[in-house]
C-alpha positions, 0 to 999 in steps of 0.5 A: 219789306223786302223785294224778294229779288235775287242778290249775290256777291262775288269775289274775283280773287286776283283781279287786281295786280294780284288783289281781289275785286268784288261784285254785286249782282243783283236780279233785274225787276223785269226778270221773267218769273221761273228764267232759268238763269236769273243772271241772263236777263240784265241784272244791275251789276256794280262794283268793283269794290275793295272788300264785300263790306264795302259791297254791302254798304253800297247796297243798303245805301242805294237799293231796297232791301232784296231780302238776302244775299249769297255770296262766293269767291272764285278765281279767275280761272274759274270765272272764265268757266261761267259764261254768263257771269264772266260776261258781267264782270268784263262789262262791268270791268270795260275790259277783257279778262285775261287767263293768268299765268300758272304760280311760280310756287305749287299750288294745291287746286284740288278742292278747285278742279272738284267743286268746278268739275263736281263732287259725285262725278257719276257713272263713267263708264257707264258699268261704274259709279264714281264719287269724289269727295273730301274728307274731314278738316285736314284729311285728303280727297278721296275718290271710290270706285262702286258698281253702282251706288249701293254703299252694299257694294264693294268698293272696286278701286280707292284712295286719296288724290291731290292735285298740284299746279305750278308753272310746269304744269299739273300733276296728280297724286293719287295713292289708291289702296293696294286691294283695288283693280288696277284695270280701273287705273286708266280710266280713273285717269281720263276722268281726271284729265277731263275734269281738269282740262275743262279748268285749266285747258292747255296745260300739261296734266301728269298722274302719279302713283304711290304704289303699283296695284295687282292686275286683277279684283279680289273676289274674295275666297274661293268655294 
């Protein structure tokens, strides 16, 4: 019979003189039923481990089983976003977390900056309606600016994005369609600075684009 208690195990990738290091977190028995954060009311937190195998192996031989775990893997730029769950790991850890250097190479963080930044960002401004996804297995991001998120509306402004990072900083690639409103450009800049800053504070953030777009919304053929 299992506990019903909250399990997951976490990968800090390059915790480790560039190696990952993995966690197990595991809800306290005295959690307050409905706590919003199950993670802030003193879980049992072991590890490091080498592997998450190793991990699971620790749990089935020292606890009751909870009856299902998750599990995720992230980097250490992004442990630093989660308050709650940096705090555990440098406990458990007994030391600080330092941010870690930009790579020597570049480096695609795309995938990264949206899944810490969100997938549908939502209106901004509030006239507009932005949505950034990914595409399919090997196909670029792809960002679309709508009136509101009615899929009947047209798409104002679109295109694929990349965002790469090394050591000189970080720049964005975005290629949008050559029928968008480059009235949207600057906003869809500081969207994407934002988004950026809140992963990787403090460093430089360029915007490039792969063609220049007309001033002016096609509102199609005139009466």
């Amino acid at each position: 019979m299992s506990t019903g208690l909250e399990c997951e195990f976490i990968e800090v990738q390059g915790l480790h003189n560039g190696f990952p290091l993995h966690f197990m977190i595991m809800q306290s028995r005295n959690c307050p039923v409905g706590a919003w954060d199950w993670r802030e009311h003193d879980p049992v937190v072991t590890g490091p481990f080498r592997s998450q195998r190793e991990a699971e192996l620790y749990l089935e031989r020292r606890f009751a089983n909870p009856g299902g775990f998750g599990d995720s893997s992230v980097s250490i730029e992004e442990l630093l976003t989660d308050k709650v769950l940096h705090g555990l790991i440098e406990k458990q850890l007994g030391r600080a977390i330092d941010r870690p250097l930009p790579p020597d190479q570049t480096t695609d963080v795309t995938h990264r900056v949206m899944r810490n930044g969100g997938f549908i960002v939502g209106k901004y401004p509030l006239e507009h309606h932005w949505s950034i996804k990914s595409g399919a297995a090997g196909e670029p991001w792809r960002a679309e600016v709508r009136r509101s998120w009615a899929k009947s509306d047209p798409v104002l402004l679109a295109g694929s994005l990349a965002i790469l990072r090394d050591r000189s900083g970080i720049r964005v690639e975005l290629a949008p369609e050559p029928n968008g409103d480059a009235k949207l450009l600057d906003q869809a800049e500081d969207m994407l600075k934002s988004m950026i800053g809140r992963l990787y504070p403090d460093e430089g953030v360029s915007i490039g684009l792969a063609h220049p777009l007309r001033s002016e919304p096609d509102d199609g053929p005139g009466i």
